[in-house]
Structure formats: C-alpha cells, structure tokens
C-alpha positions as CSV (number, residue, x, y, z in Angstrom):
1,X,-15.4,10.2,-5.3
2,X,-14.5,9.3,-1.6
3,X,-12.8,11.7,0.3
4,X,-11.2,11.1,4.2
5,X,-10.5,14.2,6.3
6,X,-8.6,14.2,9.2
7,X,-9.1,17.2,11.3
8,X,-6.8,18.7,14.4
9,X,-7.0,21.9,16.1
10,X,-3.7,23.1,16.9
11,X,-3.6,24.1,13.1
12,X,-6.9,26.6,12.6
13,X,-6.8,29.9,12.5
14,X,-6.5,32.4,15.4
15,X,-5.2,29.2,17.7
16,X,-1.6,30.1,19.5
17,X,-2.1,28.7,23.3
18,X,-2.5,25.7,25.2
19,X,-5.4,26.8,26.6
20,X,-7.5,27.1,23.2
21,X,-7.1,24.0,22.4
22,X,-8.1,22.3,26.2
23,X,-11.3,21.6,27.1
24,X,-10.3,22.5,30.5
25,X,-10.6,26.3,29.9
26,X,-14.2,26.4,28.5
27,X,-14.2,30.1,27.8
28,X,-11.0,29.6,25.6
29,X,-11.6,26.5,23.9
30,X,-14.6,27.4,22.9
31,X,-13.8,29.6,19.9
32,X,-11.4,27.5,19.1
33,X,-13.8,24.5,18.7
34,X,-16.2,26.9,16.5
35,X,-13.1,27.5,14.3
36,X,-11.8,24.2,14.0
37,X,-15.8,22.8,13.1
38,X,-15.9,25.8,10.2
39,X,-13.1,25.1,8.8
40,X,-13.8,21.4,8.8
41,X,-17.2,22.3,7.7
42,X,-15.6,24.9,4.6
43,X,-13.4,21.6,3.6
44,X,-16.3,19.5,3.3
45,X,-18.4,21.9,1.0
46,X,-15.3,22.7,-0.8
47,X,-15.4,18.3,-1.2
48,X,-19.1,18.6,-2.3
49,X,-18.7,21.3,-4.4
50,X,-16.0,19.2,-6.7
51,X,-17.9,16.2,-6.8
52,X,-17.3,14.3,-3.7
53,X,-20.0,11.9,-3.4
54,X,-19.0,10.8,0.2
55,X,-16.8,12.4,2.8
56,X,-15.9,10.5,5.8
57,X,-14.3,12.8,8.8
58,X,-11.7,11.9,12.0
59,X,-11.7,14.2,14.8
60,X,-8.2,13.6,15.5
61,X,-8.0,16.0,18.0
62,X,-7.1,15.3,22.1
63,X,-10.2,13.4,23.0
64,X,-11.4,13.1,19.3
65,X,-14.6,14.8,20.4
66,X,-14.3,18.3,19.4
67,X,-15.9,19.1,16.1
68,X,-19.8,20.4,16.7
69,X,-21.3,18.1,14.4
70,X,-24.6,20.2,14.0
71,X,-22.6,22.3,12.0
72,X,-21.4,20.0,9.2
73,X,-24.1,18.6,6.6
74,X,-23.7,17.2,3.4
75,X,-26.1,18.2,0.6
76,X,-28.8,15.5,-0.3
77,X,-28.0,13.0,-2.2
78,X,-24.1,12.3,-1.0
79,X,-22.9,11.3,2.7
80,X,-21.0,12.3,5.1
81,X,-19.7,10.3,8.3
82,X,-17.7,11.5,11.8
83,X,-15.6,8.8,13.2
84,X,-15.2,10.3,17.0
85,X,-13.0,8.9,19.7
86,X,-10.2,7.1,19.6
87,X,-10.8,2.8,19.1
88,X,-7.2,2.0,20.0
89,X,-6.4,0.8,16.1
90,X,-3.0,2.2,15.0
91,X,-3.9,4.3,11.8
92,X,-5.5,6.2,15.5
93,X,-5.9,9.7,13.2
94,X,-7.0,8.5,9.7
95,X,-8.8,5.2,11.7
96,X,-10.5,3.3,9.2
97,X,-8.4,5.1,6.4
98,X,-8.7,2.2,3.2
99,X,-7.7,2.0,-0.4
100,X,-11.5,2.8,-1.1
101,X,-10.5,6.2,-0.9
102,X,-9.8,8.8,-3.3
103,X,-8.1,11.1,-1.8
104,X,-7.0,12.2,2.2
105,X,-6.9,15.7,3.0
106,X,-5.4,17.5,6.4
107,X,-7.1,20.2,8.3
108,X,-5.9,21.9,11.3
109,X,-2.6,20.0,11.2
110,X,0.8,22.0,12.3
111,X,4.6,21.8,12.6
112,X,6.4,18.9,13.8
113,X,7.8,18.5,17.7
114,X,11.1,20.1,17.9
115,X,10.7,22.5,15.1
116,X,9.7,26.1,14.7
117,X,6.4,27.4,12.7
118,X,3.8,27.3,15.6
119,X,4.3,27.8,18.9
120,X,1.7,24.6,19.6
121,X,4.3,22.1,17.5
122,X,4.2,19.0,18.7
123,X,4.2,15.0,17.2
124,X,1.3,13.0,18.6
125,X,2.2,13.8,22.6
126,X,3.7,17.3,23.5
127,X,3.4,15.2,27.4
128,X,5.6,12.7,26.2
129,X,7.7,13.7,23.0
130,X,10.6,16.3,22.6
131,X,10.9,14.9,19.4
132,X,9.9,12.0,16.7
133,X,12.2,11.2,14.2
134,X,11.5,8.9,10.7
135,X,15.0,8.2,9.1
136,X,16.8,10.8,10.7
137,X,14.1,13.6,9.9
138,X,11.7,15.5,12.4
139,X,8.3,13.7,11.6
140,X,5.1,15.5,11.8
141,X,1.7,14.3,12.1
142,X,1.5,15.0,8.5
143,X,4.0,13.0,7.8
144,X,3.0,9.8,9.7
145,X,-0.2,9.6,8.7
146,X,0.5,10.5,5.2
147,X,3.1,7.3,4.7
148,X,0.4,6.0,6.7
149,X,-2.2,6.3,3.3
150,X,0.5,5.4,1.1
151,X,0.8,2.2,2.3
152,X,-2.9,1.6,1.2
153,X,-2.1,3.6,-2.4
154,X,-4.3,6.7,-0.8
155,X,-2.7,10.3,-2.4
156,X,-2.6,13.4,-0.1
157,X,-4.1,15.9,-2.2
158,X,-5.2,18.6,0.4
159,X,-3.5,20.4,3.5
160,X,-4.5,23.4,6.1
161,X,-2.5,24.5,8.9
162,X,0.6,26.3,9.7
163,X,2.7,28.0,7.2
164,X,5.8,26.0,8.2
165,X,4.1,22.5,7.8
166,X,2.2,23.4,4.2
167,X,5.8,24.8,3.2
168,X,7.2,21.0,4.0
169,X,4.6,19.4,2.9
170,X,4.5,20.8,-0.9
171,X,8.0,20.4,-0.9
172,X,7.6,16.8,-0.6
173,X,3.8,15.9,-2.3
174,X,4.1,16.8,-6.0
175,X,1.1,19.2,-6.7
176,X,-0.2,19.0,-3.2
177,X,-3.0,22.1,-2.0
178,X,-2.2,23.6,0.8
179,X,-3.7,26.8,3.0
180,X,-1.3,28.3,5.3
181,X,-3.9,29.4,8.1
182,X,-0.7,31.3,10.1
183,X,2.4,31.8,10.7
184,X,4.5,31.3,13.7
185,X,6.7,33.8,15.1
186,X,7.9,32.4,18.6
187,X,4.7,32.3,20.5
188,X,3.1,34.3,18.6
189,X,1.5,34.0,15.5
190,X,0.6,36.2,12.5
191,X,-3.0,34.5,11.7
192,X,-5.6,34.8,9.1
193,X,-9.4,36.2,10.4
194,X,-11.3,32.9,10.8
195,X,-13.7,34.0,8.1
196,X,-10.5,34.4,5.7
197,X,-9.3,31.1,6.7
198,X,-12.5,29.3,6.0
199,X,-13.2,30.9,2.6
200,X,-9.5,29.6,1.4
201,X,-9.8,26.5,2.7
202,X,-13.2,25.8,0.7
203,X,-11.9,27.0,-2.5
204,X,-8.9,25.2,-1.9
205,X,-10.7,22.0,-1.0
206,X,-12.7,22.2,-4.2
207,X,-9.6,22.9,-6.5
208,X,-7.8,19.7,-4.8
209,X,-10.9,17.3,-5.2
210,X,-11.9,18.9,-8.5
211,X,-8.0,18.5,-10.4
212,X,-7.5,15.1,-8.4
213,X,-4.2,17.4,-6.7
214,X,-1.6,15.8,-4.7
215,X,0.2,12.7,-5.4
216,X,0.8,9.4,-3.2
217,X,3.9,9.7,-0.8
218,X,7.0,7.9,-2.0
219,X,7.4,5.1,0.9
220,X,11.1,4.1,2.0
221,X,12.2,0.7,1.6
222,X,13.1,1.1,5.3
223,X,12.5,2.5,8.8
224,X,14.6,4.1,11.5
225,X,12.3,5.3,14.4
226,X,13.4,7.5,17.0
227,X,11.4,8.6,19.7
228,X,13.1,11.2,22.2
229,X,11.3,11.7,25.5
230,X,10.6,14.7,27.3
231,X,12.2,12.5,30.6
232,X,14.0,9.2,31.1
233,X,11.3,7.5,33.0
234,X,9.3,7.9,30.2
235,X,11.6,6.4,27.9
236,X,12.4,3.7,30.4
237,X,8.6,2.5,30.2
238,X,8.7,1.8,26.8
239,X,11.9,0.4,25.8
240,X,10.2,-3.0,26.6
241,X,8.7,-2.9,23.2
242,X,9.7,-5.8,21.1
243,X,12.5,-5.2,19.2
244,X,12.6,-1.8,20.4
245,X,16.2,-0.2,21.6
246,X,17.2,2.4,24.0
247,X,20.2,4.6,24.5
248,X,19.3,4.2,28.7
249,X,18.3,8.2,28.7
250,X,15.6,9.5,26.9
251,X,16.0,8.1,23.0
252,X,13.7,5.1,22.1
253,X,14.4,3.4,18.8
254,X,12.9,0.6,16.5
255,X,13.6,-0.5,13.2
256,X,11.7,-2.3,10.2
257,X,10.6,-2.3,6.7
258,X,7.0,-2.6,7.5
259,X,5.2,0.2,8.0
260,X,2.9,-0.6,10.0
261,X,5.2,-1.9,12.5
262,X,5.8,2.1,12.8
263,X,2.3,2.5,13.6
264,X,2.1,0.1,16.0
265,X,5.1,1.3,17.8
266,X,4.2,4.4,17.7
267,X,0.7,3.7,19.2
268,X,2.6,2.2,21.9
269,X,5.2,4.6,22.7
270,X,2.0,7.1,23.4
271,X,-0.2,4.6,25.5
272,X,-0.8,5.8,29.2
C-alpha cells in the first residue's frame, strides 16, 4: 500500500503564534519544527505499522523545508520519500500526488481563512487572502487539496490538526480519521502535550491505513472561485488572469468545470 502525506505546521500541537511557525525567530520556531517532524514521524509509523509498504511525504509548509528529516525512517524493507521545496506545479502541497496512491492523509493542517478554530487560520497566503471561497463556501487547504486527489480517484482517509477543521472535514468524508491536536479559542488555544498529540496521531494513522478509512471527495460538476484580497492592489495584479473577473476592489473570481483550472488559478493568484 502507497500512502502520500502532506504535512503543515500551523496545525501541530502547542502551535498558536506567528512566530512559531517563522523561521525568522529561531528560538520559537524551533520547537515548533520538532513537533511538526514528530508528529509527521508518529503518522508515518502509524503508516508502517498497518502495512504501508511506501510512504511518500510533502513538506507543505512556508518554504517546504521544515521537517528534520533525520528524524523520520522507515523500517527495512519499505520506503519512504520527502518531496521538499516548492517546484512551481499546481497540486504545490500534494506535488506529485497520482492515482498510484492509496490513500492521502493531512497532518498539521488547520481552519480555513476567514473562519474561527485557530487563531493561525489562513488559505494558502494569510499575506494575500482574507478569504478563499469554492462555490460559495470558505475553502481550506483541506479542502483544495482534497478535491485536488479526487480528481486522480485518491480517498482522504486520514486528518490531524485543529478541532474546527477535523470537525468539517468528517462532516464531509464518510469515515474519515481525524485527531484534533487543539482547539481554538480566539488566540488562544486549548492544546494537547506534544507527546499526547503524537501518540494519537500514530494510532490514528494505523487505524486509517489498516481499515482503508476515508472515502474519495464527491467533486462538483462545477466551479465558482472567489478569491478576496487582503487590499485592492493585490486584487488588481491578478485580475489579468485569463478568464478571470473582478468586482474592481478586492474580490477575484474565475469559473470552470475543470478542476485543475482551479489549481492553476489558484497557483497564480499566490505567485509573488
């Protein structure tokens, strides 16, 4: 069994300020890199345990070059891979993402821009979005990236992070793990003790891989896009996207039935 994990930070446990999650403030961040790599590493044993024979991880995280990859191993005889960096392709967090797979899983993932449920919400650019909507609805990461697999027939079958995302998220995946690693409250957060948060995600992991969890995301037959800037001359910029329209303030919108037309509008409404 082949298993893709996508990893983020804003999402672990114990993380609740900007400057955990920057690399910036080295004496902050720091901890907050050791907790994202554990529970990464906790997901991937939990993989192993249930029979994964290959997991392949994304550090989809600012630079994409967070997770301490001396602490993740595979045991012998089965693989696992780090795809670091960001190449530019549109899937950007589950990059090189195929039908292949077996099964995608979320770790370190959290609430939607706009929305309550952790005071680091935000959809792909907290710089550049107030808010991202997909057919009228307040999209997470989650949720992109998760239509994102169904286009290639990939089911979701595990997610860790905030306790407001993992609530949406079951809602909408049939059978779908989740760990809530905290909640939000403001900007503050009620969190479980990184050890805690590892240990859950492991077992949780394994249960997902083990019972083939999760399901594949119903996809609509079509696609209303709506990107609200955090200022107008951000907005301007990109309403020169083909086929793109713009309410001449801070709303850009674009419209299809092919999904990865979202994709590649959305890569290049966050470019620059």
């Amino acid at each position: 069994m082949k298993i893709y994990l996508s990893a983020d930070m804003e999402g672990v446990a114990g993380v609740s300020d900007p400057t955990e999650v920057d690399k910036s403030h080295p004496d902050e961040y720091g901890p907050a890199r050791a907790q994202m790599t554990a529970e990464v590493a906790a997901a991937c044993s939990g993989a192993f345990e249930a029979g994964a024979t290959e997991v392949f991880v994304k550090d989809a995280h600012w630079t994409g070059r967070n997770l301490d990859a001396a602490g993740l191993q595979a045991p012998e005889g089965r693989a696992l891979r780090l795809i670091l960096g960001w190449s530019g392709h549109p899937l950007s967090m589950v990059q090189e993402l195929d039908s292949s797979f077996d099964g995608l899983a979320f770790v370190g993932y959290h609430s939607a821009a706009s929305r309550a449920g952790n005071p680091l919400a935000h959809t792909l650019s907290s710089r550049k979005f107030f808010r991202l909507e997909i057919n009228g609805e307040a999209a997470s990461e989650f949720l992109v990236f998760g239509y994102a697999a169904a286009t290639l027939g990939v089911p979701v079958r595990f997610l860790a992070g905030d306790a407001a995302l993992c609530a949406d998220a079951a809602a909408r995946v049939p059978g779908l793990v989740t760990v809530a690693t905290f909640e939000g409250r403001g900007r503050a957060i009620n969190t479980l003790t990184p050890a805690e948060s590892a240990r859950r995600i492991r077992e949780g992991m394994a249960r997902a891989v083990g019972d083939r969890a999760g399901a594949v995301l119903d996809l609509p037959p079509h696609f209303e896009v709506r990107a609200t800037f955090n200022t107008a001359a951000e907005a301007y910029r990109r309403a020169f996207y083909p086929g793109a329209a713009t309410d001449d303030h801070c709303e850009v919108s674009f419209s299809t039935r092919e999904y990865f037309e979202v994709l590649r509008f959305l890569a290049f409404m966050t470019l620059g």
